[in-house]
Residue, then its C-alpha position, 0 to 999 in steps of 0.5 A: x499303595x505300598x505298604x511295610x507289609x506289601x514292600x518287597x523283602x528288598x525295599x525292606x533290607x535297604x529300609x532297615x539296613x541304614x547307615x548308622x543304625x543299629x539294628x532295631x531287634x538286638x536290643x533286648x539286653x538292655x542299654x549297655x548292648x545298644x551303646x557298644x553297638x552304636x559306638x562300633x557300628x563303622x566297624x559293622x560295614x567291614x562285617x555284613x553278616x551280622x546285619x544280614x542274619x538280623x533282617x532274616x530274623x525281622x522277615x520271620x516275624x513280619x507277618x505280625x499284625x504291627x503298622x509301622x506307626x508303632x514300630x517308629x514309635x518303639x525305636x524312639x523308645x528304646x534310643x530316647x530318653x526312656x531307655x537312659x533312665x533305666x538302672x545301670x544293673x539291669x545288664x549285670x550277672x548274677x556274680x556282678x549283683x552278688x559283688x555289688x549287694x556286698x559292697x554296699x553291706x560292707x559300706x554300712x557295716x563300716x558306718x556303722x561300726x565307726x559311730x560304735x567305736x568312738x576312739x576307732x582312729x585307724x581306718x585299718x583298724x576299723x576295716x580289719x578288726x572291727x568290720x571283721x568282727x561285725x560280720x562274723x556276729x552277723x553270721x552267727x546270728x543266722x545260724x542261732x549261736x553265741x556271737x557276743x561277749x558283753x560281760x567284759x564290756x558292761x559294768x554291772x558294778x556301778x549300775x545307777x538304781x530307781x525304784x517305783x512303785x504305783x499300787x500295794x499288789x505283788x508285782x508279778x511280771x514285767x516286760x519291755x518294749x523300748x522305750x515302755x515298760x509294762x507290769x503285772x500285779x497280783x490285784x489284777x493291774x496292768x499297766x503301762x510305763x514309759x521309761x526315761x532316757x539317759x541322761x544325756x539326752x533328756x536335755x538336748x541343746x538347740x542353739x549354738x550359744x551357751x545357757x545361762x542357767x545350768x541344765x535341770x537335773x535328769x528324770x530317773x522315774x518312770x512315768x504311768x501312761x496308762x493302766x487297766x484292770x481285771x474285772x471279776x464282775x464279767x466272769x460269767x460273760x462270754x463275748x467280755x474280752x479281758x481278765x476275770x480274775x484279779x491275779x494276772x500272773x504274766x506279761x509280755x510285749x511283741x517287738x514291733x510294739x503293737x501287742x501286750x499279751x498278759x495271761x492269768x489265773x482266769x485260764x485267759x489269754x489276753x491279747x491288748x492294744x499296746x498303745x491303749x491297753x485295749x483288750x482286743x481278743x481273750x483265748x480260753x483254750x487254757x485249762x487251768x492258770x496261764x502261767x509263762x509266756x514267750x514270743x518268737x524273736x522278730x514275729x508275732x507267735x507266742x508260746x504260752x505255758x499252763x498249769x494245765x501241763x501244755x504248750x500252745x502255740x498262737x498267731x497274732x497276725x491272724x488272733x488265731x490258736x496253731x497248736x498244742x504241745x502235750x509232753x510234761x507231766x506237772x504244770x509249767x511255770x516257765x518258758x522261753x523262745x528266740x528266733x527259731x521256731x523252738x522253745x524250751x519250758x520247764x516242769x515244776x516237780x517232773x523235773x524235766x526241762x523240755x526242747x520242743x522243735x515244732x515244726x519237726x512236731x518233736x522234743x528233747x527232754x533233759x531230767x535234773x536233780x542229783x540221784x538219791x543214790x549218790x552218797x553224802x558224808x555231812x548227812x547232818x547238814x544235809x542241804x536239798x538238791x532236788x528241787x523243782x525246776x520253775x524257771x528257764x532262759x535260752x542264750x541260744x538256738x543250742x544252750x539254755x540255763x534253768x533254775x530250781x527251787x534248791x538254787x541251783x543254776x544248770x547249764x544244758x546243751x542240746x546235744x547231751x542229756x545231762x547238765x553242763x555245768x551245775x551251780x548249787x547254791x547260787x544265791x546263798x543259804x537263807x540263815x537258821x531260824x531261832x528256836x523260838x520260832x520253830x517250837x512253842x516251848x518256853x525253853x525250846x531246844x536247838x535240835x528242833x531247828x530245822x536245816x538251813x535250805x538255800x534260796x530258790x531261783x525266783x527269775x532268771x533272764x539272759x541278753x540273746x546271743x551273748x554270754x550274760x546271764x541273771x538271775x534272781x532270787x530273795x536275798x535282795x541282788x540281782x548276780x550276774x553270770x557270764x558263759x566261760x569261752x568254752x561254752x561249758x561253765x557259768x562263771x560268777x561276774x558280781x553283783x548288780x550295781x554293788x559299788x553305788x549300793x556301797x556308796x549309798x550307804x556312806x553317805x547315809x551313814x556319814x548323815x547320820x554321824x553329823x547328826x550324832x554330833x549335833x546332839x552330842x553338842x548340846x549335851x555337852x553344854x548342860x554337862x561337865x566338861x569331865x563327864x562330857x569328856x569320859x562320856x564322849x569317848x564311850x559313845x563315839x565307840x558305841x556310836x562305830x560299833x552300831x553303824x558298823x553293825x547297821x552297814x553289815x545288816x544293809x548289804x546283808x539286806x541288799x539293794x532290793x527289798x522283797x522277792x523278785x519275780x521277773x527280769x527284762x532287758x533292753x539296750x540302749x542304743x544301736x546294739x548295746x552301744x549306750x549300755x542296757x536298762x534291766x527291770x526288776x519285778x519285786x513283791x511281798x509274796x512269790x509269783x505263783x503261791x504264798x509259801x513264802x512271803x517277806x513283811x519287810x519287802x516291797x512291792x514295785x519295780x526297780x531300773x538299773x542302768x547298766x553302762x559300758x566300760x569307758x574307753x581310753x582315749x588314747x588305746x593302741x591299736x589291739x588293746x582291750x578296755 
């Protein structure tokens, strides 16, 4: 009985070599080959040679150990209905594939920026402008560099305020994972908020119809979910994985919203569950106080810094301790990262600020302060420059700002040793004491009195990649700055919601008039009209002159009461598309010591929202908002 394998090679030709069939063993470049082939295959009979050199090819190999049951079977596989599920890519080259991958990049960066722009009318417009605009941010956000200018786009000015507050402990950090907010304080609270969302979409609408009542107000305070305490009993316990002590000094959040890392003056570095405030692992490796931290932009390695004059570096993923940066000189109040594996911290009183490139297991080291050389005419009001460097905030992979004790703003780049661009004064000179309160003399003389010395920088924050920058300090603002185009200054913008500050304040002083008047009102029906005339001129300038003077003490005073400590940011919506949210962090006392402390401060958090500048309806093609 013949076979497939006893069949002469003959029988096995005239078998294989049918009419219109393709030839079984030249389909391996998929399903676009066998369809040219079959649709060409008349044309085959006027060419035997490609036939020909196939069935040599089926005789080289026929000596496998195959029956042809099976071989019957795979042809039915590669022409059946398998083969026309298979995806219509799978024959297409490399430059196909690059061709094809970018097209579908470009349809959703198109959809995109159509829901960004809500008056982008002219698709041409949108398919040179904006989408052109789009990939270059994308690009430069691969490469770490300023691809955002969002200080023109944004109004700080009439930024709508709340504030809250839950216990009376100095608030000392705060961070942000959209939509919750989590704070530190100073008695050994964390705590866990969640934040609200704008107003527009607190109430959504459900059906088509028409409410009958008008929609409930919008909620502005935010909401305590959670909290948990130090607890100083379980010191001397080992295997207690949280706070010991009742300062928790700083808090920040991963960005995938799984882990709260908090570090205090225990020398602990806390790691919680973000949905319970759990503790999950403590790390002792830490010295002396744990005083800044800061994750990698996208994962989970954080960089933490310590009173103890090091930088560790540590992997959530694995709860394991990486390494150890050694480099500065005093402790580190300060530090900053984004999405590469560099981070920038700051010395306190060795006044450097350092770049440490970590897998290179190198760093850059910038010194600031102004030389004592440098000759002053005013040695009389004489101002100190020579601060400590307690805080830093990276813009990008190349340039980073730092803020002193003296109030100084500094501007650095990576490729130059010296500052940019330095601000000195950035937040005003505090006023001159009284001699009454410097001396203990009856008849104290002024001379006593000490030189007025400018207010420290007490936070500072940036928004990733883009060209804004806050800062904060005791005179009761948060001023906002923006990078000049050049990337060389920092150029003032304002201050944070300073419009709704002003408006506040006409409104609780035209309260106060119209009580004024009621009073007057009954005054005037037990006096004499005569008196009651004289007397109401007399008192209507008065009652101007005290709220002219009361409003200069309020925006002396400013919209924050107290000390600010830290500054986060999120932005609401698709990059920023509804605005950004900030949380300040204010207290009585300073984050890391005592030397200065306000009686009339507060301690708690305020939120601003920040929204974009409207847009005119009916903007031309080219013009800016």
């Amino acid at each position: 009985m013949s076979s497939f394998f006893t069949a002469p090679a003959g029988e096995k030709k005239r078998k294989r070599a049918s009419a219109n069939e393709a030839p079984q063993k030249r389909v391996a470049t998929g399903k676009s080959t066998a369809k040219s082939s079959l649709a060409k295959a008349p044309a085959a009979k006027s060419r035997p040679a490609a036939p020909k050199k196939a069935v040599e090819r089926d005789e080289s190999i026929s000596g496998s150990d195959i029956d042809s049951d099976d071989g019957d079977h795979h042809i039915e596989r590669e022409d059946g209905s398998e083969g026309e599920e298979e995806s219509d890519h799978e024959g297409e080259t490399a430059a196909e594939k690059r061709l094809r991958l970018a097209q579908r990049y470009l349809d959703k960066a198109r959809q995109e920026v159509e829901l960004e722009d809500e008056y982008a009318f002219d698709a041409e417009q949108i398919d040179r402008d904006l989408l052109a605009e789009r990939l270059q941010e994308d690009v430069a956000e691969a490469k770490g560099k300023v691809y955002r200018q969002l200080a023109s786009n944004l109004d700080f000015d009439g930024a709508a305020h709340t504030q809250f507050r839950w216990n009376s402990g100095t608030v000392t950090s705060v961070s942000v994972c959209a939509p919750y907010a989590y704070t530190t304080t100073k008695d050994g609270y964390l705590t866990k908020w969640k934040l609200q969302d704008l107003p527009k979409n607190q109430w959504p609408q459900t059906t088509k119809k028409k409410p009958k009542k008008p929609p409930a107000p919008p909620k502005k305070k935010p909401e305590r979910v959670c909290f948990n305490r130090a607890n100083p009993t379980k010191a001397k316990d080992k295997t207690y994985q949280g706070h010991t002590n009742a300062a928790i000094l700083t808090v920040k959040a991963s960005s995938d919203g799984k882990f709260v890392v908090t570090g205090g003056a225990d020398k602990r570095m806390v790691v919680h569950d973000a949905e319970t405030l759990k503790p999950i692992r403590a790390f002792t490796q830490h010295r002396d106080a744990v005083t800044s931290l800061a994750f990698r932009r996208g994962t989970n390695q954080i960089f933490s810094a310590s009173k103890d004059r090091t930088v560790k570096v540590w992997s959530l993923d694995e709860l394991a301790y990486v390494e150890t940066l050694f480099g500065h000189q005093d402790e580190i109040p300060d530090i900053d990262a984004l999405a590469g594996e560099r981070c920038v911290s700051v010395g306190a009183r060795d006044r450097t600020a350092r770049y440490w490139k970590v897998p290179e297991e190198s760093q850059l080291v910038f010194r600031g302060g102004l030389s004592e050389k440098k000759s002053r005419k005013n040695r009389d009001q004489e101002v100190n420059h020579d601060g400590t460097m307690d805080q830093v905030a990276m813009i990008d992979d190349e340039l980073f700002v730092t803020g002193d004790s003296a109030g100084t703003l500094a501007l650095w780049g990576i490729n130059r040793k010296k500052a940019l661009f330095t601000q000195p004064c950035a937040h005003g000179i505090d006023p001159p004491l009284k001699p009454t309160e410097v001396s203990a003399d009856a008849e104290p003389d002024e001379s006593v009195v000490p030189t007025p010395q400018p207010r420290a920088i007490t936070a500072l924050r940036t928004i990733p990649y883009s060209d804004v920058i806050l800062s904060g300090s005791w005179d009761g603002f948060v001023r906002v700055w923006r990078l000049s185009e050049d990337k060389k200054k920092i150029l003032p913008v304002g201050v944070l919601g300073s419009s709704t500050a002003l408006q506040q304040l006409d409104q609780a002083e035209a309260q106060k008039q119209k009580e004024e008047a009621k009073q007057k009102a009954k005054e005037e029906k037990t006096e004499s009209a005569t008196a009651s005339s004289g007397e109401e001129q007399a008192d209507d300038e008065a009652s101007v002159d005290g709220s002219q003077d009361n409003k200069k003490k309020k925006q002396e005073s400013g919209l924050i009461r107290g000390i600010i400590n830290d500054i986060a940011i999120f932005e609401r919506g698709d990059r920023g598309r509804d605005g950004i949210c900030i949380v300040v962090a204010t207290g009585k006392e300073m984050r890391l010591g005592r030397w200065k402390y306000m009686k009339e401060g507060r301690n708690g958090a305020t939120i601003f929202e920040v929204p974009k500048v409207a847009r005119r309806a009916g903007a031309g093609k080219g013009e800016e908002s």
